[in-house]
mmCIF file of the N, C-alpha and C atoms, coordinates in Angstrom:
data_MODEL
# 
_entry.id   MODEL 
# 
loop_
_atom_site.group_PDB 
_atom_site.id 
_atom_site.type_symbol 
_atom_site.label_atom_id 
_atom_site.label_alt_id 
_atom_site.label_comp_id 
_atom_site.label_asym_id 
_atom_site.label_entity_id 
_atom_site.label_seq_id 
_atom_site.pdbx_PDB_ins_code 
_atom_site.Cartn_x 
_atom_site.Cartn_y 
_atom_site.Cartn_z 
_atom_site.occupancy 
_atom_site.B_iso_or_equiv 
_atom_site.pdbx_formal_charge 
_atom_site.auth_seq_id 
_atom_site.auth_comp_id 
_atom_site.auth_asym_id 
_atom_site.auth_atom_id 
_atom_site.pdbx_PDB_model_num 
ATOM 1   N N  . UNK A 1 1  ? 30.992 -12.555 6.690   1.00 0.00 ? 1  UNK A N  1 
ATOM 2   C CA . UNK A 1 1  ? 29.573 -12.336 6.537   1.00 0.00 ? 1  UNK A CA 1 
ATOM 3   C C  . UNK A 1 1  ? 29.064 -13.301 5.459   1.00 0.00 ? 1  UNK A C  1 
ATOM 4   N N  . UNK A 1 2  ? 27.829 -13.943 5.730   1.00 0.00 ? 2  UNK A N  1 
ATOM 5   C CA . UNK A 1 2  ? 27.472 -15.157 4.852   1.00 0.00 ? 2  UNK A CA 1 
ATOM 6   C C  . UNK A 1 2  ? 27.081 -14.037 3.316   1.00 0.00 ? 2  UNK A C  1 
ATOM 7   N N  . UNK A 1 3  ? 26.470 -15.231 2.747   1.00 0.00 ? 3  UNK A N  1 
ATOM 8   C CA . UNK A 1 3  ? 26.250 -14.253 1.488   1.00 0.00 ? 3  UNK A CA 1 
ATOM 9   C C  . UNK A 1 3  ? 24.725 -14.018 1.659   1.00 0.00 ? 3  UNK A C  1 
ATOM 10  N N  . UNK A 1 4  ? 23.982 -12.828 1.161   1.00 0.00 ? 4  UNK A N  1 
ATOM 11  C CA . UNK A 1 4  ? 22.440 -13.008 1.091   1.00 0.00 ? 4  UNK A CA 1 
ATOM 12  C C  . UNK A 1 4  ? 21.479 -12.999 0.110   1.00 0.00 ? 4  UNK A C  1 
ATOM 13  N N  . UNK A 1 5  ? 21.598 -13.028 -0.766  1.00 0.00 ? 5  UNK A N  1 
ATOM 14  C CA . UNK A 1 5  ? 20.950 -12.931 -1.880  1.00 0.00 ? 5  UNK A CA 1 
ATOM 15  C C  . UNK A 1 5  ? 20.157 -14.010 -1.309  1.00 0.00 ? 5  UNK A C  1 
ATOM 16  N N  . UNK A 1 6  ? 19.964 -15.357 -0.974  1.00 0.00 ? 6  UNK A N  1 
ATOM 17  C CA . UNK A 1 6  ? 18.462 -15.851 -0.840  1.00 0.00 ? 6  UNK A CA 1 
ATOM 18  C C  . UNK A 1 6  ? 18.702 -15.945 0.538   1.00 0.00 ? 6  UNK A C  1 
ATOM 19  N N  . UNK A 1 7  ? 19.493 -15.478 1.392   1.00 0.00 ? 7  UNK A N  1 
ATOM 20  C CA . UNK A 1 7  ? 18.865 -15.071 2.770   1.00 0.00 ? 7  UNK A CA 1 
ATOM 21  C C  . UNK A 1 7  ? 17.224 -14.687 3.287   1.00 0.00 ? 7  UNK A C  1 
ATOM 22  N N  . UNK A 1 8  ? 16.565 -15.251 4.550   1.00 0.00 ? 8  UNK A N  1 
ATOM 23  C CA . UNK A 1 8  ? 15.457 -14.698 4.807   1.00 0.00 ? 8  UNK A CA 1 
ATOM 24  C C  . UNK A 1 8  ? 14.946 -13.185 4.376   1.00 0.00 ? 8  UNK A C  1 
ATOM 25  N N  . UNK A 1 9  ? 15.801 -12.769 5.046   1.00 0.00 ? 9  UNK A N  1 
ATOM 26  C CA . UNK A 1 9  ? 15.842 -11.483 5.005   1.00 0.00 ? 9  UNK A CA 1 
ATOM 27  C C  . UNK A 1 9  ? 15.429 -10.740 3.637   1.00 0.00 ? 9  UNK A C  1 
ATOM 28  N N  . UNK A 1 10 ? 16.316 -11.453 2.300   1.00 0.00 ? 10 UNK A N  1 
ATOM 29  C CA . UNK A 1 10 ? 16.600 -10.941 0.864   1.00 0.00 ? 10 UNK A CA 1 
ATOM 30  C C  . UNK A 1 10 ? 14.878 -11.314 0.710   1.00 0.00 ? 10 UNK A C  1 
ATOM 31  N N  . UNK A 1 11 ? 14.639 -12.807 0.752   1.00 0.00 ? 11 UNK A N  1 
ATOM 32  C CA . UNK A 1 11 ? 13.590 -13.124 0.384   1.00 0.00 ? 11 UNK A CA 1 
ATOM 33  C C  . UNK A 1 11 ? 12.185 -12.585 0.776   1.00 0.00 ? 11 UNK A C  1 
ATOM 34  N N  . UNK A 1 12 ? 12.328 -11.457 1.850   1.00 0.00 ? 12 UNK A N  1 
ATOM 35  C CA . UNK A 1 12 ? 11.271 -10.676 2.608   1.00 0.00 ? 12 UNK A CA 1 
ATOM 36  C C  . UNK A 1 12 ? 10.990 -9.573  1.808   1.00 0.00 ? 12 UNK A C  1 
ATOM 37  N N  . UNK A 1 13 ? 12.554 -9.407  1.394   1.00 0.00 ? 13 UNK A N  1 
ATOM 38  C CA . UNK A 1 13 ? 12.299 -7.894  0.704   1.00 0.00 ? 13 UNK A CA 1 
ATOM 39  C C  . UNK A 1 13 ? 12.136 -7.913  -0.171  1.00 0.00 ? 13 UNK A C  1 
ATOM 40  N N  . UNK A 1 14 ? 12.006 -8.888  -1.040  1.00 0.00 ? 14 UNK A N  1 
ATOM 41  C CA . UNK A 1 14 ? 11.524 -8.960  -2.686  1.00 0.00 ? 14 UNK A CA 1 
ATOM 42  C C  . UNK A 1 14 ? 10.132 -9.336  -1.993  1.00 0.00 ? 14 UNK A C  1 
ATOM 43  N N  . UNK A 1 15 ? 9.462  -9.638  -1.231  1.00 0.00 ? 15 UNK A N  1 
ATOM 44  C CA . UNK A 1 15 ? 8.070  -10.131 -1.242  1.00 0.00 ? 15 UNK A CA 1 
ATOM 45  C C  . UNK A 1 15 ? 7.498  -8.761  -0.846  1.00 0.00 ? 15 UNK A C  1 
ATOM 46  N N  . UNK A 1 16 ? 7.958  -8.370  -0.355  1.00 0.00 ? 16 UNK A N  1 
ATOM 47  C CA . UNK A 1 16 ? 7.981  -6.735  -0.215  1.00 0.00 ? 16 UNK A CA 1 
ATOM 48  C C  . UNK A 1 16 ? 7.501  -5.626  -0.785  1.00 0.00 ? 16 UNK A C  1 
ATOM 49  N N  . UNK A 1 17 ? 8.115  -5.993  -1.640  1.00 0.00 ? 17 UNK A N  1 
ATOM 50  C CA . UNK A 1 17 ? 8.436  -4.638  -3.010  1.00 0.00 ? 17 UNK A CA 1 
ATOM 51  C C  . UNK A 1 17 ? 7.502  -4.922  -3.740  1.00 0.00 ? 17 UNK A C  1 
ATOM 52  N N  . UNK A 1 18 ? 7.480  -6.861  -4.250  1.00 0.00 ? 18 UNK A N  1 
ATOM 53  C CA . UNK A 1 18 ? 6.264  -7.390  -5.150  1.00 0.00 ? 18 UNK A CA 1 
ATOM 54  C C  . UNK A 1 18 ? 4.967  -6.825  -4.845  1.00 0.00 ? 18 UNK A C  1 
ATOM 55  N N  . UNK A 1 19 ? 4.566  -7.065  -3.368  1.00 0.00 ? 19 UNK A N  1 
ATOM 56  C CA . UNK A 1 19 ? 3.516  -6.208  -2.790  1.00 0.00 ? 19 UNK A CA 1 
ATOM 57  C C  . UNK A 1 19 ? 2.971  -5.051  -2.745  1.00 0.00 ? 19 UNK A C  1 
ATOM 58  N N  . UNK A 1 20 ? 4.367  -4.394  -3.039  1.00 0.00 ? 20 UNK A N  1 
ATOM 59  C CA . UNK A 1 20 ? 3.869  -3.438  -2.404  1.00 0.00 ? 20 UNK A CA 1 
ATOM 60  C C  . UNK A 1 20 ? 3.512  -2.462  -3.967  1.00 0.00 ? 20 UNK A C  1 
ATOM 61  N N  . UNK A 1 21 ? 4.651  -2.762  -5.065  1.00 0.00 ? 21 UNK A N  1 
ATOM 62  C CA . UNK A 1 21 ? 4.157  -2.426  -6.884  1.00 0.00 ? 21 UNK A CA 1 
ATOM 63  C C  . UNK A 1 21 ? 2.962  -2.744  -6.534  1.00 0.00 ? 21 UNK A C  1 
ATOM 64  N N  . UNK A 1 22 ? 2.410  -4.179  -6.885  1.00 0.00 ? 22 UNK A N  1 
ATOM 65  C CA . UNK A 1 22 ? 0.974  -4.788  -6.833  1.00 0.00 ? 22 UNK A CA 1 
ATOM 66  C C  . UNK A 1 22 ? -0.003 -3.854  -6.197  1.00 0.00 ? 22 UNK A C  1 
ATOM 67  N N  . UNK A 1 23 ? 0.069  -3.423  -5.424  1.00 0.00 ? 23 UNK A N  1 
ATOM 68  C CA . UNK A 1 23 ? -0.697 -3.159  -4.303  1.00 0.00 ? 23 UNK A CA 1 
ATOM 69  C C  . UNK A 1 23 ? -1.281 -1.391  -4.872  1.00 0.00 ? 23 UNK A C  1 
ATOM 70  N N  . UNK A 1 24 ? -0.301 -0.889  -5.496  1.00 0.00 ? 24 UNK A N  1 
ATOM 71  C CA . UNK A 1 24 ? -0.372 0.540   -5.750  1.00 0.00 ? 24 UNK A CA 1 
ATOM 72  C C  . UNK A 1 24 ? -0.470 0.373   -7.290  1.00 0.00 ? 24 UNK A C  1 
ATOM 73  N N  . UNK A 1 25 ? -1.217 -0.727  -7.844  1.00 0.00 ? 25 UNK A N  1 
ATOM 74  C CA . UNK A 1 25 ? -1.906 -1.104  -9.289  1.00 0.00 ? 25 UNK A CA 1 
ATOM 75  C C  . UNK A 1 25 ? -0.686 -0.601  -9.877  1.00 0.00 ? 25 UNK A C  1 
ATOM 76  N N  . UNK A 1 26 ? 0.862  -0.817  -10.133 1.00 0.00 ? 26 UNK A N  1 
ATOM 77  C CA . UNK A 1 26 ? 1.430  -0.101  -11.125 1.00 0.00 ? 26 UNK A CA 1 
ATOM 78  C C  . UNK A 1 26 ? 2.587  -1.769  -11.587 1.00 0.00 ? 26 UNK A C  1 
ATOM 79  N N  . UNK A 1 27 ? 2.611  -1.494  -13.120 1.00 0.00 ? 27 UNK A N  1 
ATOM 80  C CA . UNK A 1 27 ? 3.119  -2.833  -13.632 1.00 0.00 ? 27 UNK A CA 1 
ATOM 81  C C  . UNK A 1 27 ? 4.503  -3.000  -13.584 1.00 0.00 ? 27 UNK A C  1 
ATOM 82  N N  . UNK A 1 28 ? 5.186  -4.087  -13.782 1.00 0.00 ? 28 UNK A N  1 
ATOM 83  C CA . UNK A 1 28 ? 6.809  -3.660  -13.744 1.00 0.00 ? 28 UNK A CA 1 
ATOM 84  C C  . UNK A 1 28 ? 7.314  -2.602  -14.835 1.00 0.00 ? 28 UNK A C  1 
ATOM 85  N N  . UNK A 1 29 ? 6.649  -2.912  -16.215 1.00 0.00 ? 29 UNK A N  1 
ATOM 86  C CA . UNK A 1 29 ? 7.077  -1.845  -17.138 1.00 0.00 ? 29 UNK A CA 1 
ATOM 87  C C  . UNK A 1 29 ? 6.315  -0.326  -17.090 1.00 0.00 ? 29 UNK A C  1 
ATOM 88  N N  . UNK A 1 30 ? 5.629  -0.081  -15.904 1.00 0.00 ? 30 UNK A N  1 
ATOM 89  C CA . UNK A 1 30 ? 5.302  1.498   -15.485 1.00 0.00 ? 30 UNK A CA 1 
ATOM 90  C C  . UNK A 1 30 ? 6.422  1.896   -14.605 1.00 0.00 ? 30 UNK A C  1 
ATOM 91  N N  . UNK A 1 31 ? 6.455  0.563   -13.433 1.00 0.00 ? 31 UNK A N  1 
ATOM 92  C CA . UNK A 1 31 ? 7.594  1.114   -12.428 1.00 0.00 ? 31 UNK A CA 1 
ATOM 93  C C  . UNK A 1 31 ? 8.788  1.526   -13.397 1.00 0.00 ? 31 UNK A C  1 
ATOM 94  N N  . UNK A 1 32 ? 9.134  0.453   -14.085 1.00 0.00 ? 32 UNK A N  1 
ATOM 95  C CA . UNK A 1 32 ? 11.043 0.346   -14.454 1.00 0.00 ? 32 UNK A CA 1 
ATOM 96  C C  . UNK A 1 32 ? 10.668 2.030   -15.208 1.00 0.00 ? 32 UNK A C  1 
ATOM 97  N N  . UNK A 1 33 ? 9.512  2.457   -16.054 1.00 0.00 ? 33 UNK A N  1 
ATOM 98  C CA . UNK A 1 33 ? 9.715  3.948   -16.721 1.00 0.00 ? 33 UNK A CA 1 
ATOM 99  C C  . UNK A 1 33 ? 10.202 4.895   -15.455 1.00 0.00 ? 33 UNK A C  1 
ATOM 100 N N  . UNK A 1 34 ? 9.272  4.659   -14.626 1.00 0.00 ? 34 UNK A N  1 
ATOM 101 C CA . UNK A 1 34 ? 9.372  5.709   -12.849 1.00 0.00 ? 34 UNK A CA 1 
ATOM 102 C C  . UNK A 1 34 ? 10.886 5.823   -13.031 1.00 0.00 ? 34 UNK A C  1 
ATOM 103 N N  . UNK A 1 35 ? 11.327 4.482   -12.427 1.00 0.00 ? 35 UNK A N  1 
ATOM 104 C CA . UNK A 1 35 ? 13.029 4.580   -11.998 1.00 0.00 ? 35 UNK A CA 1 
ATOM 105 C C  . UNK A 1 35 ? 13.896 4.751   -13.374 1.00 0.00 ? 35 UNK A C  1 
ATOM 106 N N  . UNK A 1 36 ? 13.492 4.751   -14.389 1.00 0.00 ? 36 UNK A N  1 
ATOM 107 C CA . UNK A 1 36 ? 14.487 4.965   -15.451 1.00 0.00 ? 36 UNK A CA 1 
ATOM 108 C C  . UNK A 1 36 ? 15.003 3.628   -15.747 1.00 0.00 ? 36 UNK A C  1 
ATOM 109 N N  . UNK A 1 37 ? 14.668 2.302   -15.656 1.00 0.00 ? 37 UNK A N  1 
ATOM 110 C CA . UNK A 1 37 ? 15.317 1.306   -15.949 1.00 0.00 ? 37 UNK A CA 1 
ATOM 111 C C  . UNK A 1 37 ? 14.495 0.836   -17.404 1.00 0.00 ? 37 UNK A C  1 
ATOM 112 N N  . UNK A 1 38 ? 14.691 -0.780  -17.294 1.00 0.00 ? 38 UNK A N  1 
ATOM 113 C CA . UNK A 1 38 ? 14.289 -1.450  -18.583 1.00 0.00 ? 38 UNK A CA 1 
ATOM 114 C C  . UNK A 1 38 ? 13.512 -2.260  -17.454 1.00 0.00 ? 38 UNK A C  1 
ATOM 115 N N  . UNK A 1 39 ? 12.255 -2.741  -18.167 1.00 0.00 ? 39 UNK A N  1 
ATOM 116 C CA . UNK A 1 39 ? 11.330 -4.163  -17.214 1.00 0.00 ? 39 UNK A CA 1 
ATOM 117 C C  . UNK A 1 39 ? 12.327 -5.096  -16.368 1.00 0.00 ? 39 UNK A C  1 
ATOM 118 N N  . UNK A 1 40 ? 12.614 -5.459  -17.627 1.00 0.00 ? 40 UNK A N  1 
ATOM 119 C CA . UNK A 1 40 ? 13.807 -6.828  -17.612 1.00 0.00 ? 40 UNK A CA 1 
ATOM 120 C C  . UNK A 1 40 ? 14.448 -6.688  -15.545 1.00 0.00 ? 40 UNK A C  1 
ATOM 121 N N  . UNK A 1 41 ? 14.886 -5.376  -15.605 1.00 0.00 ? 41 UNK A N  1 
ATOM 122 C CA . UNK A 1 41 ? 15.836 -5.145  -14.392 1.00 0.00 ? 41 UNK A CA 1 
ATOM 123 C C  . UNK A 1 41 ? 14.541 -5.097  -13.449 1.00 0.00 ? 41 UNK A C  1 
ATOM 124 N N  . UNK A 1 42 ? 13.033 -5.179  -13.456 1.00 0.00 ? 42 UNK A N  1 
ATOM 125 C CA . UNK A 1 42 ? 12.723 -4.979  -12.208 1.00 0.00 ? 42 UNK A CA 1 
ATOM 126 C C  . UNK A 1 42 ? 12.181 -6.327  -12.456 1.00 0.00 ? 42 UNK A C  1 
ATOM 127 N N  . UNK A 1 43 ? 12.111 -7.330  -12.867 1.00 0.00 ? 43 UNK A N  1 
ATOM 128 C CA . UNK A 1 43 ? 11.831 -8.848  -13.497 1.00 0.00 ? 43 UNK A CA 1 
ATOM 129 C C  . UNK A 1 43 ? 12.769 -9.352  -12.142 1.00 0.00 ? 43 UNK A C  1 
ATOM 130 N N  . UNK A 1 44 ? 13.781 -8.720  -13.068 1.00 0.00 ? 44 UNK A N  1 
ATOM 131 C CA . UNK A 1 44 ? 15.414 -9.594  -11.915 1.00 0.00 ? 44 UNK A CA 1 
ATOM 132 C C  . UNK A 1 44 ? 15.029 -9.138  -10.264 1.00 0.00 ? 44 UNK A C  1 
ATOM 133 N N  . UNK A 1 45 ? 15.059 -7.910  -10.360 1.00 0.00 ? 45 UNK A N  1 
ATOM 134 C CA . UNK A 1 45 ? 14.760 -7.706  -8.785  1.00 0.00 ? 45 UNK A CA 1 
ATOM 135 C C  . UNK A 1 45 ? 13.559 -8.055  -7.639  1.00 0.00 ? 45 UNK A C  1 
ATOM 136 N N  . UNK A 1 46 ? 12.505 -8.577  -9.183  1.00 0.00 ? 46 UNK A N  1 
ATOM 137 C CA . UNK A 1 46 ? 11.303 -9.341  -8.290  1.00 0.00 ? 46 UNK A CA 1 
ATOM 138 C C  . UNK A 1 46 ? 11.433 -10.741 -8.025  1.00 0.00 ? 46 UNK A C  1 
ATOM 139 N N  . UNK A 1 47 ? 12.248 -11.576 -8.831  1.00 0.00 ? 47 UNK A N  1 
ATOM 140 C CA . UNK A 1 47 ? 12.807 -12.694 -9.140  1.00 0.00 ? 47 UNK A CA 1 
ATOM 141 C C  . UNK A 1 47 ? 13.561 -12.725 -7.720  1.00 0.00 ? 47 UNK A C  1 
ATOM 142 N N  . UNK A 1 48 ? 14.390 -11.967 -7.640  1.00 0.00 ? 48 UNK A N  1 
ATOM 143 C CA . UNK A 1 48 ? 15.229 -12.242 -6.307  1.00 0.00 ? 48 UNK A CA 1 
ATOM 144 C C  . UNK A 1 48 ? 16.916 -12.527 -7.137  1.00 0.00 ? 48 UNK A C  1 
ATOM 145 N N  . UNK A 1 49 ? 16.809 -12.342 -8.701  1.00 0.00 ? 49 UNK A N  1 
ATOM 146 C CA . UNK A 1 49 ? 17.762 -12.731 -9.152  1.00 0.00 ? 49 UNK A CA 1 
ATOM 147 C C  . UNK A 1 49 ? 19.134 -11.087 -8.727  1.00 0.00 ? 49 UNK A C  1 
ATOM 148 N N  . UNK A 1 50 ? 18.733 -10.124 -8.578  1.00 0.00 ? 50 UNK A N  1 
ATOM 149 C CA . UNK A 1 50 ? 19.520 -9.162  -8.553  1.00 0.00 ? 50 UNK A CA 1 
ATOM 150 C C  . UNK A 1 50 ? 19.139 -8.221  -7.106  1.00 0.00 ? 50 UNK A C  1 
ATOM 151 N N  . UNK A 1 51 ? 19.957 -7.518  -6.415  1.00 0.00 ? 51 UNK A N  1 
ATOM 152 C CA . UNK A 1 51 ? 20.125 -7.425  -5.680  1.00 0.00 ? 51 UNK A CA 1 
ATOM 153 C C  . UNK A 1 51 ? 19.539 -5.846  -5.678  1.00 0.00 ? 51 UNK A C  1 
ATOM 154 N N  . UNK A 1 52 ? 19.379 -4.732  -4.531  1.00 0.00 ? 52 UNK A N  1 
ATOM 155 C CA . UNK A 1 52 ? 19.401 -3.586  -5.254  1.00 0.00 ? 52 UNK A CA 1 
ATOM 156 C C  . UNK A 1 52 ? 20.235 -2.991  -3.660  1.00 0.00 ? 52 UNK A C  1 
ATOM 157 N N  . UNK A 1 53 ? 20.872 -1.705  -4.281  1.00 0.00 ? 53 UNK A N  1 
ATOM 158 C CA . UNK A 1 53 ? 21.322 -0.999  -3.067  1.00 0.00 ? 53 UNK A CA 1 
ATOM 159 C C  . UNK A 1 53 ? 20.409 -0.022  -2.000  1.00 0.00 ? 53 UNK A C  1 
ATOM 160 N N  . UNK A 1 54 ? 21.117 0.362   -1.395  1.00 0.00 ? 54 UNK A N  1 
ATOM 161 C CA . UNK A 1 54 ? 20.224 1.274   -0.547  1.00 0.00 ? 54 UNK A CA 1 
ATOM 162 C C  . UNK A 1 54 ? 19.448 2.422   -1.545  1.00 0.00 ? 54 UNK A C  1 
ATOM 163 N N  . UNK A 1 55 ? 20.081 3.268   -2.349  1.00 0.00 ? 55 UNK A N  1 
ATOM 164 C CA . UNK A 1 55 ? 19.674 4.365   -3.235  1.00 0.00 ? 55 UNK A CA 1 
ATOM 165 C C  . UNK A 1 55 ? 18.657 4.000   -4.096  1.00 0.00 ? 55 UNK A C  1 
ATOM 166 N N  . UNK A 1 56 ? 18.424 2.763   -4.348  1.00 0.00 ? 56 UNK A N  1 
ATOM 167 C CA . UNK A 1 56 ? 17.907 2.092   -5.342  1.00 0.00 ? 56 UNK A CA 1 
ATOM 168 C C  . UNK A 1 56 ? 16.505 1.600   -4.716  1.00 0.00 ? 56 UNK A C  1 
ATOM 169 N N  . UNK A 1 57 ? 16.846 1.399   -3.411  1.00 0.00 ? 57 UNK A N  1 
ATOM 170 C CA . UNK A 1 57 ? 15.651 0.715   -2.596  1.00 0.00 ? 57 UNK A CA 1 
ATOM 171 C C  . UNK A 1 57 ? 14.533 2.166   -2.538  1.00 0.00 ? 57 UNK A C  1 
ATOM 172 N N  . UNK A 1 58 ? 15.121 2.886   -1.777  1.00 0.00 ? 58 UNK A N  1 
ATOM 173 C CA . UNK A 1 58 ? 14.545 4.546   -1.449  1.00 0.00 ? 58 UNK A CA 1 
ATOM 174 C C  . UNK A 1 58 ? 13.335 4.424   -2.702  1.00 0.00 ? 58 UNK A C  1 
ATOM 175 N N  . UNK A 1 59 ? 14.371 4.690   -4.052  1.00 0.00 ? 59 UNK A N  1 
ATOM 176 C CA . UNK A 1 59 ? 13.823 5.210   -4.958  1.00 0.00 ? 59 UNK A CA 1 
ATOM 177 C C  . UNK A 1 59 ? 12.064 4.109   -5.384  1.00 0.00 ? 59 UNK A C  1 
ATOM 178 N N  . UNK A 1 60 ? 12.896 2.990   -5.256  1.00 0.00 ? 60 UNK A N  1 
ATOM 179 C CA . UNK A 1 60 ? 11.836 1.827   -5.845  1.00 0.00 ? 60 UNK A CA 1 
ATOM 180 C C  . UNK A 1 60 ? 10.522 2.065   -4.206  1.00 0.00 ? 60 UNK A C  1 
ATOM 181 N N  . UNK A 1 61 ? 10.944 2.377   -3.594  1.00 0.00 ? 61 UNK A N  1 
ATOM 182 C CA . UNK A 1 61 ? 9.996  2.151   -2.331  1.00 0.00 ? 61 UNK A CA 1 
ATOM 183 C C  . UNK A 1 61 ? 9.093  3.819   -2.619  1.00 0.00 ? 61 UNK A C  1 
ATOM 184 N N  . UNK A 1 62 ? 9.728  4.378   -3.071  1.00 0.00 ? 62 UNK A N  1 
ATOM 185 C CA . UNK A 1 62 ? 8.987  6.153   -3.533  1.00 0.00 ? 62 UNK A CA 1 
ATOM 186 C C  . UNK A 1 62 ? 8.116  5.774   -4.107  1.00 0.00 ? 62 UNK A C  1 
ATOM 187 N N  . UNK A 1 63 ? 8.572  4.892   -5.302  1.00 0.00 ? 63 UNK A N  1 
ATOM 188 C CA . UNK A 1 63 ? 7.777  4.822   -6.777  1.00 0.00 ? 63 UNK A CA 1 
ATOM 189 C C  . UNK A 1 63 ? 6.482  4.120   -6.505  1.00 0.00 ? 63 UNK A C  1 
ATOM 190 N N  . UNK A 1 64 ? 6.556  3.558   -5.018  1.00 0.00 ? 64 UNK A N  1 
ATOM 191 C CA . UNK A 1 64 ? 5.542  2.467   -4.837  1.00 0.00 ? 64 UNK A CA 1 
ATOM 192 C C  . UNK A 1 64 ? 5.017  2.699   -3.863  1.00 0.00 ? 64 UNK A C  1 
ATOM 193 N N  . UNK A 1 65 ? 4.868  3.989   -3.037  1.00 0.00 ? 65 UNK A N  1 
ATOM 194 C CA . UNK A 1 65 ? 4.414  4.171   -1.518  1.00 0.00 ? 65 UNK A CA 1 
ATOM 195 C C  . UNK A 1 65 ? 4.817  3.432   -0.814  1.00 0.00 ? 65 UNK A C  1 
ATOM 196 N N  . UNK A 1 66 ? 5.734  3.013   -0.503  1.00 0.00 ? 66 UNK A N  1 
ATOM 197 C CA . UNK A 1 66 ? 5.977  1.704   0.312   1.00 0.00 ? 66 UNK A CA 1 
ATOM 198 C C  . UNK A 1 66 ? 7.014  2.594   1.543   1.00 0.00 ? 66 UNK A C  1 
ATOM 199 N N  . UNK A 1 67 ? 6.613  2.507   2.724   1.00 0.00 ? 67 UNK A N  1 
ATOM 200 C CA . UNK A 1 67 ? 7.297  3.059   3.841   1.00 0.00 ? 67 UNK A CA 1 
ATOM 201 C C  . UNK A 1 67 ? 8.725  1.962   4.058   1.00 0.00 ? 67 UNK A C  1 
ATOM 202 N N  . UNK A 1 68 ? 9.922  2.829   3.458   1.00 0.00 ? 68 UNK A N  1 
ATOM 203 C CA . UNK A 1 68 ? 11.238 1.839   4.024   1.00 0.00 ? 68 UNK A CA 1 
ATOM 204 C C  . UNK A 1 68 ? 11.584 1.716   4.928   1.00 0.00 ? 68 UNK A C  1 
ATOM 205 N N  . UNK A 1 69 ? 11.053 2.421   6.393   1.00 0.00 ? 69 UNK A N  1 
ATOM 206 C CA . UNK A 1 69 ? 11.579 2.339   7.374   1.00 0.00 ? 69 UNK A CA 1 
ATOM 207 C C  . UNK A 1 69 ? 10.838 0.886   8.033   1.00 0.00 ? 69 UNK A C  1 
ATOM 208 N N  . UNK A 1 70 ? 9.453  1.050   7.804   1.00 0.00 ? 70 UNK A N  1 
ATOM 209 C CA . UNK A 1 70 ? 8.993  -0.417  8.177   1.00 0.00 ? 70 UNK A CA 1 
ATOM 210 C C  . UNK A 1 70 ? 8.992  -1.359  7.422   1.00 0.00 ? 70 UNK A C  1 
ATOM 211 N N  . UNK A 1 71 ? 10.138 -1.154  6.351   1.00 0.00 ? 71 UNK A N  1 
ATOM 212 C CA . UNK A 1 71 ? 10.487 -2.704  5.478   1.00 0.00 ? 71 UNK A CA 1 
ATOM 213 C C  . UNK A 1 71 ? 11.791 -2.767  6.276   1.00 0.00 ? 71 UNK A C  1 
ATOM 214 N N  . UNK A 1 72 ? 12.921 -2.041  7.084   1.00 0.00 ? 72 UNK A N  1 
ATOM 215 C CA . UNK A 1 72 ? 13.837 -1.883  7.474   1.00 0.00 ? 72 UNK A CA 1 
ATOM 216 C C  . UNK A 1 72 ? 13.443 -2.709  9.104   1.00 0.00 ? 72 UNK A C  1 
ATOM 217 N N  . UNK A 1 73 ? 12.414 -1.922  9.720   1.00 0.00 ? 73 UNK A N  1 
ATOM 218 C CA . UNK A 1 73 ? 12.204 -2.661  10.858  1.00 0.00 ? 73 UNK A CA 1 
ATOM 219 C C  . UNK A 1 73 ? 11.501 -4.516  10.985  1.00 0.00 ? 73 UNK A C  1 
ATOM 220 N N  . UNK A 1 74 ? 10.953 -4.582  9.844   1.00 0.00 ? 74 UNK A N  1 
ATOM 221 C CA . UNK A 1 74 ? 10.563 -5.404  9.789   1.00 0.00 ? 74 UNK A CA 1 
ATOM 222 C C  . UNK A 1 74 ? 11.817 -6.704  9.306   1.00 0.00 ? 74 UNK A C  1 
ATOM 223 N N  . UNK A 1 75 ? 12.607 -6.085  8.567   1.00 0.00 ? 75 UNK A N  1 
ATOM 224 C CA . UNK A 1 75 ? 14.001 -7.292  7.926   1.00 0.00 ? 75 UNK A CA 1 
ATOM 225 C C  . UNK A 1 75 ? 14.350 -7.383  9.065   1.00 0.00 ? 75 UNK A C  1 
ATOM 226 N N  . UNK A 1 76 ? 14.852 -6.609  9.663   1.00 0.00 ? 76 UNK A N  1 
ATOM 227 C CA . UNK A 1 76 ? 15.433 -6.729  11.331  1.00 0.00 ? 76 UNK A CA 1 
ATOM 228 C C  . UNK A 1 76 ? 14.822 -7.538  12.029  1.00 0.00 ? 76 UNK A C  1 
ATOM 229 N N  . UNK A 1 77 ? 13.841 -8.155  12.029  1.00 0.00 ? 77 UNK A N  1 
ATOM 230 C CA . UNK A 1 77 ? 12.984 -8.865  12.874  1.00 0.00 ? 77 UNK A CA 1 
ATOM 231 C C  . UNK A 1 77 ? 13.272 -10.670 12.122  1.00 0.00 ? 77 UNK A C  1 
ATOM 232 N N  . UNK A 1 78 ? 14.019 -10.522 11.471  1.00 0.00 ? 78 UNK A N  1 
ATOM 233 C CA . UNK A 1 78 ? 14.250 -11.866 10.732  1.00 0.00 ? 78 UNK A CA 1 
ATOM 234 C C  . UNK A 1 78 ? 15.462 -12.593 11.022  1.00 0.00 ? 78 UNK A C  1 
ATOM 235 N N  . UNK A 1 79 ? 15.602 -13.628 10.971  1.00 0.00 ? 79 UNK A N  1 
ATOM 236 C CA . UNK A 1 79 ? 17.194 -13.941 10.944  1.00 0.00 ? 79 UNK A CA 1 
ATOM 237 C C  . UNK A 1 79 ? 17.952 -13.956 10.039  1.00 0.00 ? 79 UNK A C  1 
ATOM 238 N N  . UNK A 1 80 ? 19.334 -13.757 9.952   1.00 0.00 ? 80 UNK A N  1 
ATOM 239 C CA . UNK A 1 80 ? 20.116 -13.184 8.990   1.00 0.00 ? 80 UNK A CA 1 
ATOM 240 C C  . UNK A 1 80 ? 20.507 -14.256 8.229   1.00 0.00 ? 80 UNK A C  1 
# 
């Protein structure tokens, strides 16, 4: 399996997430309080520098209204 971190795909879902914080007026250092992190870590994950898991996605997609199933259908629609 190739690697993905800047895969299409990776790069959808950080444009994603950027959007979708943005979108629901909340800053990285409101989100990172939501999820319990430090800024810094949602910096990296908007960056594209860090990766996040499934549990991690859920949570960050809660914090932000963001429907994961149509960030899920939509990566699928990309090439890998």
């Amino acid at each position: 399996m190739p690697r993905t971190i800047r895969s299409p795909r990776q790069v959808r879902l950080v444009e994603l997430l950027v959007e979708a914080r943005r979108k629901a007026g909340i800053t990285q250092t409101d989100l990172a309080a939501r999820l319990g992190l430090v800024q810094s870590v949602v910096s990296l994950i908007e960056r594209g520098g860090r990766r996040i898991d499934l549990v991690e996605l859920m949570e960050f997609a809660d914090a932000v209204g963001l429907d994961i199933h149509g960030v899920i259908d939509e990566l699928r629609q990309l090439p890998r």
